[in-house]
N, C-alpha and C positions, 0 to 999 in steps of 0.2 A: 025623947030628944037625944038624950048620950043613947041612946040603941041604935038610931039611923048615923049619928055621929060615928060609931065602931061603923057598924056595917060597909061603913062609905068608905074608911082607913081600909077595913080587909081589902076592899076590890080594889081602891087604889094599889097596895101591897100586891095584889095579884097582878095588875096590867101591869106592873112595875117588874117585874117578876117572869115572864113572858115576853118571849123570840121567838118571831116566825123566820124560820130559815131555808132558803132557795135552793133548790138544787144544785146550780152551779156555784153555791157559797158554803161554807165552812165558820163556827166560831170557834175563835180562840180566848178560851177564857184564864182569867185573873183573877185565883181567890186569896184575898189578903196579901198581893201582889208576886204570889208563887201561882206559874202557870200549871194548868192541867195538863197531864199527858198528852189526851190526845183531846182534838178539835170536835164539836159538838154539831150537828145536821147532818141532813135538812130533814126541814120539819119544824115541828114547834119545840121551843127549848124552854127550861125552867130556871132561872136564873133565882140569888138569892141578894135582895136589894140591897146595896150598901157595902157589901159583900166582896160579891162577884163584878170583876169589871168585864165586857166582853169586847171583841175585839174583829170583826169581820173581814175574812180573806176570799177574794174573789178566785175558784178556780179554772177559771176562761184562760183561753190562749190571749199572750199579749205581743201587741205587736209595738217593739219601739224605732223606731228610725234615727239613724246615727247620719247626720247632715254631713257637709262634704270636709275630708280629712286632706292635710296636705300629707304625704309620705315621701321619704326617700326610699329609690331601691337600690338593689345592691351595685348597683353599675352608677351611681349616684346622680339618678336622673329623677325629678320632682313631678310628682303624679297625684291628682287630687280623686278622693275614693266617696261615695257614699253609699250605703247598706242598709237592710232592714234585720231585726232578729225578733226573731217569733221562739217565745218561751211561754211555760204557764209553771203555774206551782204543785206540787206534787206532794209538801210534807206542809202544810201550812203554820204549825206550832214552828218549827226552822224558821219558816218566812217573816217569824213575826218577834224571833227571840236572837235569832243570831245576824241579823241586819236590819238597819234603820229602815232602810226604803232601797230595795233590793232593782226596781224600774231605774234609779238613778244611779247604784252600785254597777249593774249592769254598763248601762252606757259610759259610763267614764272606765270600768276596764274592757268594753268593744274598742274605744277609741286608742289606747295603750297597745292592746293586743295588734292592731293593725297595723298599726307604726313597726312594732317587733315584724310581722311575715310578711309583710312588704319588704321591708331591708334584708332582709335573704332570701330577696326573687329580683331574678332580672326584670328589665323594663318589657322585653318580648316576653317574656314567659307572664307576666302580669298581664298584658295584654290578651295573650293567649289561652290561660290556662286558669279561665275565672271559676269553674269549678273545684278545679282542686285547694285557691285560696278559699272559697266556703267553704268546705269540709274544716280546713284548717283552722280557721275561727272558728267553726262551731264545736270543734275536741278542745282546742285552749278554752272557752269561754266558757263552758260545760264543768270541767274542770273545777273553776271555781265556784261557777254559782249550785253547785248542786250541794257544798257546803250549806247554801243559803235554802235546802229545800224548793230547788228552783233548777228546773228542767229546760236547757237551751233545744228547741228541737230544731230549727232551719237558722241558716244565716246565709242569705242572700244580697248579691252586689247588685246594685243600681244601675251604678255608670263608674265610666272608669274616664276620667278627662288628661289625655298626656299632656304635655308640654307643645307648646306653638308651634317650636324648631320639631317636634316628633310629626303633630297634623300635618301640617305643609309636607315632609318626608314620605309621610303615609300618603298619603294623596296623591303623589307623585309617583310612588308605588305602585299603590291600585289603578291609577292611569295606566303605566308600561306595563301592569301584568293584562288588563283590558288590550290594550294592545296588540302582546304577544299573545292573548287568545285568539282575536282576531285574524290574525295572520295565521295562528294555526290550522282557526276552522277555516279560510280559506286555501291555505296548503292544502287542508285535510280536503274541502272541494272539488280544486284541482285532481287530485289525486284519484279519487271517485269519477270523476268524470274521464280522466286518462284509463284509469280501470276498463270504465263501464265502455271507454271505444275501444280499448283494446279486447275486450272481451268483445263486443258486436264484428270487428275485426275477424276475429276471431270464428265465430259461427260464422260469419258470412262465408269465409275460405272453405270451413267444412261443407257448407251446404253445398259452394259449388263444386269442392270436390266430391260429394256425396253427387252432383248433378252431373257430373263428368264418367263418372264410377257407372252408373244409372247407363248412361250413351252411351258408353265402349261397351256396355253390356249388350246393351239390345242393339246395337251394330254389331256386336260378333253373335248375339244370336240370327238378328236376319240374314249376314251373311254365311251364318249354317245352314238357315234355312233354306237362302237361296240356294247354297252349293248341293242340297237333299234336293232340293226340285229339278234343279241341274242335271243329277246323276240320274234320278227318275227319269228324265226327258229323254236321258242316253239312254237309257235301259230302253223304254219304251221305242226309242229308237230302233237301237237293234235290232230289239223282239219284232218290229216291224219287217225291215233287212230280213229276217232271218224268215219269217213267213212268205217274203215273194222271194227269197232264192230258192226256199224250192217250191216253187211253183214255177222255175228258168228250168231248162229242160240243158243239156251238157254241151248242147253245140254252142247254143246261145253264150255260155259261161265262157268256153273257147273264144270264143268271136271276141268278146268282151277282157279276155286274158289276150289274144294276139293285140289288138288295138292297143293295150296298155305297155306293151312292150312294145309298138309300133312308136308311140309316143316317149318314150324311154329315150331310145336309139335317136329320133330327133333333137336328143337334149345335148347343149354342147359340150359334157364331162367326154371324157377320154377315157374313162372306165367305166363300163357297163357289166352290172352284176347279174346272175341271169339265176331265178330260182332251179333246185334242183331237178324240180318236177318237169320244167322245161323242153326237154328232151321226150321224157314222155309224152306228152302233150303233140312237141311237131311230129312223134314217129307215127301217133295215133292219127293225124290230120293226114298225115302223108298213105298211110293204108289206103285209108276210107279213099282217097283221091283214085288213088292204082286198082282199087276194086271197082271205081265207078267208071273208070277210065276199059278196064277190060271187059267191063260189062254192056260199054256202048260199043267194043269192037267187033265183040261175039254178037252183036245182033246185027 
């Protein structure tokens, strides 16, 4: 009986004694209320009952949300802010030696912190420029908690709510800038469409002087052409001319030289011009006359 009585203490002593530890956890133990260097898992741990107190640190990303903050900015206009920050722990013995509850340390100095870099930013630049206010919180808030073995990694804004007199402002704003888009992309319209005839304008004048260009062309070639068919026609002309004169025997050519000069003399000028050859011509006429004239006497 006292044998199963022991046996039963051991194992109790054992389970008592034994931690199963998770990956993403860490313990932080307490022996005789001096902590241990460093944090114990994962896996199974061996604890000594009575002893050792242990103390569990989650190392998961934590995500806290800081609800809506009133701030002033520095142009002293009242802006209500709300954020999230995403931290985890990185030294867990820190986490658990040098701050109470490091989730609640946080958020009450997120909410101080905001108040500070809100009040040295303007109301536009807060609007504007929510970026660079995250960075800005998460170097100040870093700052501190990484005393606590606590790693700020992101700080991101929410919503950012101005003042009534600023919405109304803004609204009215982005009305007139809609607006003045509007009328630009219609200027811009116009403008394109003015382009786009004055370029059709445009080709259209070239074509037809390209169409114009084209006709004075091929009218001053036809009328080359014609004038080559023309001089051809004379040629062959002549050439023609020139084949039945001689085949005119000299009298005929006479007959045909007195008539012309026949008709000359008929014309009503008062000076008549007479070729050189002339002369020759009538002495030649006048021979032949007196030879046929003494040849019908002598017979």
């Amino acid at each position: 009986m006292l044998y199963v009585l022991f046996v039963g203490l051991i194992l109790v002593f054992l389970l008592s004694s034994l931690r199963i530890v998770q990956e993403y956890e860490r313990i932080v133990i307490f022996r005789l209320g001096r902590v241990l260097e460093t944090a114990k898992g994962p896996g199974i741990i061996l604890l000594i009952p009575i002893i050792d107190r242990p103390v569990r640190v989650d190392l998961r990303e934590y995500v806290i949300e800081i609800p809506q903050q009133t701030c002033i900015t520095k142009d002293n206009a009242p802006i209500s802010i709300d954020f999230l920050i995403y931290l985890r722990v990185i030294n867990p013995v820190d986490s658990i030696v040098r701050v109470q509850n490091f989730q609640y340390a946080t958020r009450g100095l997120a909410t101080t912190t905001l108040r500070a870099v809100i009040g040295d930013i303007s109301l536009d630049d807060v609007l504007s420029k929510r970026e660079d206010i995250n960075r800005q919180l998460q170097l100040k808030l870093d700052e501190v908690t990484s005393r606590w073995g606590v790693k700020v990694t992101t700080v991101e804004i929410r919503e950012i709510t101005p003042p009534k007199e600023v919405q109304d402002a803004m609204t009215k704003q982005m009305a007139a800038e809609r607006t003045r888009r509007a009328m630009v992309t219609e200027a811009e319209g116009v403008k394109q469409s003015q382009v786009l005839k004055a370029e059709g304008e445009k080709q259209a004048k070239i074509l037809e002087a390209e169409g114009i260009k084209q006709a004075q062309i091929l009218k001053a070639e036809g009328e080359k052409r014609a004038k080559i068919l023309e001089a051809e026609g004379y040629s062959e002309a002549l050439m023609k001319i020139w084949e039945a004169a001689r085949l005119i025997d000299e009298n005929t050519l006479k007959i045909q030289y007195l008539e012309a000069l026949k008709n000359i003399g008929s014309s009503p000028s008062s000076k008549i011009v007479f070729p050189l050859d002339i002369l020759d011509t009538v002495s030649r006429i006048l021979k032949k006359n007196v030879k046929s004239g003494e040849e019908v006497s002598h017979g």
